[in-house]
C-alpha positions as a Python dict, from the first residue, in 0.01 Angstrom:
ca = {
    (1, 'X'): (0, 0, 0),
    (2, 'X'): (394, -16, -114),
    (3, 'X'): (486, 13, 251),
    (4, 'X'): (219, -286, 356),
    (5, 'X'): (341, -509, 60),
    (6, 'X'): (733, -476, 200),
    (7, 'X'): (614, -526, 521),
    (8, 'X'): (473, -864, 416),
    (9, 'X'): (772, -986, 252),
    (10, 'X'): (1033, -877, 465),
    (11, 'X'): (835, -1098, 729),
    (12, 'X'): (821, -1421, 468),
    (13, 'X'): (1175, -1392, 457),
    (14, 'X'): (1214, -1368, 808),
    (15, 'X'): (1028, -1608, 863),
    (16, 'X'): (1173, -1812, 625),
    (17, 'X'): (1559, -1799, 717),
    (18, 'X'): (1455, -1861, 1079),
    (19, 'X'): (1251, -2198, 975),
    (20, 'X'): (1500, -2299, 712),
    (21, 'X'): (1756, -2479, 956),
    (22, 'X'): (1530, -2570, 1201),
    (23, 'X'): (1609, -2911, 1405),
    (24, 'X'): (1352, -3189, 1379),
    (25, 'X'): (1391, -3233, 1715),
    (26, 'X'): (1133, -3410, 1933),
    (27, 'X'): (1060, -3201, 2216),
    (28, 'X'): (1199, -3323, 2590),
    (29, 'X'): (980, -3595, 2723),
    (30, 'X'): (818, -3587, 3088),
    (31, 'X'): (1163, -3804, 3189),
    (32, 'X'): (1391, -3545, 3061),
    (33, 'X'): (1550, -3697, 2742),
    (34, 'X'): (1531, -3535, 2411),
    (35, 'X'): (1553, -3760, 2105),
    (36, 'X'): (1662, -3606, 1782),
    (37, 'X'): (1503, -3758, 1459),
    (38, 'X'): (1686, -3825, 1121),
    (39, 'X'): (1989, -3981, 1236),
    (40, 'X'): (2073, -3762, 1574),
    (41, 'X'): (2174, -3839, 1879),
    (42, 'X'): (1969, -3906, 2186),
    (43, 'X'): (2016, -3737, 2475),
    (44, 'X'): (2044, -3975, 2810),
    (45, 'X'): (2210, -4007, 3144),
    (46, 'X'): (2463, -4215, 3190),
    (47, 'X'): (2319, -4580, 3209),
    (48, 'X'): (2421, -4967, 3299),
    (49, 'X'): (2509, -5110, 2942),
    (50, 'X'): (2204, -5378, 2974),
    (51, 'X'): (1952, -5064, 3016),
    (52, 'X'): (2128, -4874, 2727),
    (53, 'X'): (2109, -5208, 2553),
    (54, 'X'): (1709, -5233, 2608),
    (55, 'X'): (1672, -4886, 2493),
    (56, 'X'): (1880, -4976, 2168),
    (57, 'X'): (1575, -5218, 2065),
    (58, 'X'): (1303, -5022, 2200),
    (59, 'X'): (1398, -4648, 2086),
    (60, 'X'): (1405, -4758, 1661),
    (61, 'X'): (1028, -4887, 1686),
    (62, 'X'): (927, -4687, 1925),
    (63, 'X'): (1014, -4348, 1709),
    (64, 'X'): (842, -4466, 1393),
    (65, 'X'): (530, -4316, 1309),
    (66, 'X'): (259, -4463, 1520),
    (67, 'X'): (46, -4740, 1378),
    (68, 'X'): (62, -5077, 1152),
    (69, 'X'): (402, -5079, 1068),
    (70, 'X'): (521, -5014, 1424),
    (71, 'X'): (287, -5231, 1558),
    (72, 'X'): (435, -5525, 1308),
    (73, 'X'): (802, -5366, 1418),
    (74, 'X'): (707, -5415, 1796),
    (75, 'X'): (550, -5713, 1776),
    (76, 'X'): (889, -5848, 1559),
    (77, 'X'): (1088, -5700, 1872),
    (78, 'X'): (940, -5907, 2135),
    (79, 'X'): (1205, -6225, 2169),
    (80, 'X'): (1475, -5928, 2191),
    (81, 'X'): (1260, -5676, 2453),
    (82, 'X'): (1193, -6024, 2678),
    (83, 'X'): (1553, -6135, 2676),
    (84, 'X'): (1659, -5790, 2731),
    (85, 'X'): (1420, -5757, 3036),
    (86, 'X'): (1493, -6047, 3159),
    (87, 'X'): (1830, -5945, 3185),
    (88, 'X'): (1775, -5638, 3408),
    (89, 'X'): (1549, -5819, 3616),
    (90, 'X'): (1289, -5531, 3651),
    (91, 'X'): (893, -5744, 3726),
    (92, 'X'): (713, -5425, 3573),
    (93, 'X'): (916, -5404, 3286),
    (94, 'X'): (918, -5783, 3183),
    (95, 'X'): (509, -5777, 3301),
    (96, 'X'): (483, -5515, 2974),
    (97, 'X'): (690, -5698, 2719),
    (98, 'X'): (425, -6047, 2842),
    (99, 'X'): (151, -5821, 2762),
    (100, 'X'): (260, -5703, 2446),
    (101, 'X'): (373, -6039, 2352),
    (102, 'X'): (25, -6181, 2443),
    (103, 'X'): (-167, -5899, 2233),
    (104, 'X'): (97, -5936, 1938),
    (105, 'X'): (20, -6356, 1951),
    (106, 'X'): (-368, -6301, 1985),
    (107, 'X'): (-338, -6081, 1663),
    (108, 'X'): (-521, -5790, 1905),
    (109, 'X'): (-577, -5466, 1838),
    (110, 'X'): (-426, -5313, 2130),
    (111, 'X'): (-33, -5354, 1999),
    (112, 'X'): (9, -4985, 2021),
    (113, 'X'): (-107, -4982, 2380),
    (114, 'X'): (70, -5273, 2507),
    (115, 'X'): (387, -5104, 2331),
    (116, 'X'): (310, -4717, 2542),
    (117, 'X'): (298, -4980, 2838),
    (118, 'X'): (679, -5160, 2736),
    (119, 'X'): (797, -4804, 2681),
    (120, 'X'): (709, -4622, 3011),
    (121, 'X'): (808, -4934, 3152),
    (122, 'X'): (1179, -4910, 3040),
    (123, 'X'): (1182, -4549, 3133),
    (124, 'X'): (1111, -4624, 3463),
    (125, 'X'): (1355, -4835, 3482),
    (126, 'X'): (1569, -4590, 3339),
    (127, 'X'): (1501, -4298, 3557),
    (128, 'X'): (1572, -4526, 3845),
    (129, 'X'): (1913, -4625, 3765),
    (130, 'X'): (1986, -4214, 3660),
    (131, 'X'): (1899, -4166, 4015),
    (132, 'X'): (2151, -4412, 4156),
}
């Protein structure tokens, strides 16, 4: 029983010190950027300044925890998504931020999708200029 009972806590504070430090860190996404919470850095190819500049509005409300408040967020974010789309020029991209715009004026309840759809728009975008 003594030998059982050490065995538990030597594994608690194993367990423990490994945990302890751990990195908030949001694992990689399917496009190969990790994005570190609470202030870290995120991880990206180099990019053109006006797609690193789209991704500076998009990445703050896009990393908040899903639902009213980041649908308010996006929906605040749409004059600066459209004049940053407009500025790269990309139809899909510019298509998404319409849609989200339209479902953020019509009060809708799809925000949160139209928002996914602005966000793997951007990224592929983003993978396309990695590539060049």
């Amino acid at each position: 029983m003594r030998t059982l009972r050490l065995s538990c806590a030597s594994l608690i504070l194993i367990l423990a010190a490994c945990g302890g430090g751990a990195s908030h860190a949001e694992p990689e996404h399917e496009h190969g950027h990790g994005h570190e919470h609470a202030g870290g850095e995120h991880e990206h190819p180099e990019l053109p300044p006006d797609v690193e500049a789209f991704h500076d509005a998009l990445a703050p409300i896009w990393h908040m925890e899903p639902g009213e408040g980041r649908a308010q967020a996006g929906c605040e974010g749409v004059a600066v998504f459209r004049e940053r789309a407009t500025a790269l020029g990309d139809a899909a991209l510019t298509d998404a931020v319409e849609a989200l715009a339209a479902e953020c004026d019509a009060t809708g309840p799809e925000v949160e999708t139209r928002l996914a759809g602005v966000h793997d728009a951007y990224h592929a975008v983003a993978e396309q200029h990695a590539a060049e």
